[in-house]
N, C-alpha and C positions, 0 to 999 in steps of 0.2 A: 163141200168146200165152197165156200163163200166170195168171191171172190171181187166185192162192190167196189172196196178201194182201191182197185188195181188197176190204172187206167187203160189198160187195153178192155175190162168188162164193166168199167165205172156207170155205165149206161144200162146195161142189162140189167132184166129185174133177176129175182134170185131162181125164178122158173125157165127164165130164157137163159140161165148161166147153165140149168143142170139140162137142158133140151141142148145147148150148143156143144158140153163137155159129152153127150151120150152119142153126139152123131161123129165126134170126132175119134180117133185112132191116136191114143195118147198113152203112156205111162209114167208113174209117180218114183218116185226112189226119196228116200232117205238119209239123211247126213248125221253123222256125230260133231262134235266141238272139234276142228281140226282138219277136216276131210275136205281135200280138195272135189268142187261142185266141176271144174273144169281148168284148163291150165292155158294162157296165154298160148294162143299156134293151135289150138286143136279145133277142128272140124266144128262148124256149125251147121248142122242139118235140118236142124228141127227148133223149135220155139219153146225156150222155156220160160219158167214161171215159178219164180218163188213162193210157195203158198206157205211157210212153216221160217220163223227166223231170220237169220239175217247172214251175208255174205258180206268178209272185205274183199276189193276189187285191188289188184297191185299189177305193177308194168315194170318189166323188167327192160332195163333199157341195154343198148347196146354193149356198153361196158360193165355190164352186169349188176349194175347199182336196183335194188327193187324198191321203187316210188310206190307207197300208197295209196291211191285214186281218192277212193271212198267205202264207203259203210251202204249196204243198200238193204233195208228190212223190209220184209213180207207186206202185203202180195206186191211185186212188183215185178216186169217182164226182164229177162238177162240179156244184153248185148242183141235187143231184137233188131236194130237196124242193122247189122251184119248179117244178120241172115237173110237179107233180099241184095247184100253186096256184091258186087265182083267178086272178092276175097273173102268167104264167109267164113272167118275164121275168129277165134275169140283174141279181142284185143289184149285182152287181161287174165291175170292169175283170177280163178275166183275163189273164195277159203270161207266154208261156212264157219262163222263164229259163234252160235248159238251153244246153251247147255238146253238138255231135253228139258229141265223146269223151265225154259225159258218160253218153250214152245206149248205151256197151259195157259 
C-alpha cells in the first residue's frame, strides 16, 4: 500500500511506510458502493485511513435534515482530529461511494 499522497505519510519514503505499517497493530476491511465506512456518533478508537476510493462525508443535524460535507478520495486520513478529542466520536455519516472498477 502506497501510501505518499496521504498526508499523514507524504514524507516517508516507500521503505519507511512498509517498516512503520509492519511495527504497527492495524487492520484493513473492505467496502462496496453503499456501505457505510462509519456513522455520525460512533466511537472513534483508532486511526483510519482511506487507502481504496472515496467516501461522502454528511451531518445530520438536529432536526433531522442530512447536509452533505464533502467527497474525500484515497489516501486520506478520516476524522483524525477526533481521535485525540475529548469527544472522540465521528462527527459525520461516512458512505463509501466507490464501484470496485473504480478502485483499479
Amino acid at each position: 500500500m502506497n501510501l505518499s499522497l496521504c498526508p499523514i505519510c507524504g514524507k516517508l519514503s516507500e521503505e519507511e511506510q512498509t517498516a512503520l505499517f509492519s511495527s504497527l497493530d492495524y487492520s484493513t476491511r473492505s467496502f462496496k458502493k453503499g456501505d457505510w465506512v462509519a456513522r455520525q456518533g460512533d466511537a472513534l478508537s483508532s486511526l483510519y485511513l482511506l487507502s481504496k476510493g472515496r467516501v461522502k462525508t454528511e451531518m445530520i443535524t438536529e432536526s433531522g435534515t442530512i447536509l452533505e460535507v464533502e467527497t474525500l478520495s484515497a489516501p486520506t486520513p478520516l476524522a483524525s482530529a477526533f481521535l485525540f478529542a475529548e469527544n472522540n466520536r465521528f462527527p459525520v455519516c461516512l458512505l463509501y461511494t466507490s464501484d470496485a472498477a473504480d478502485d483499479l
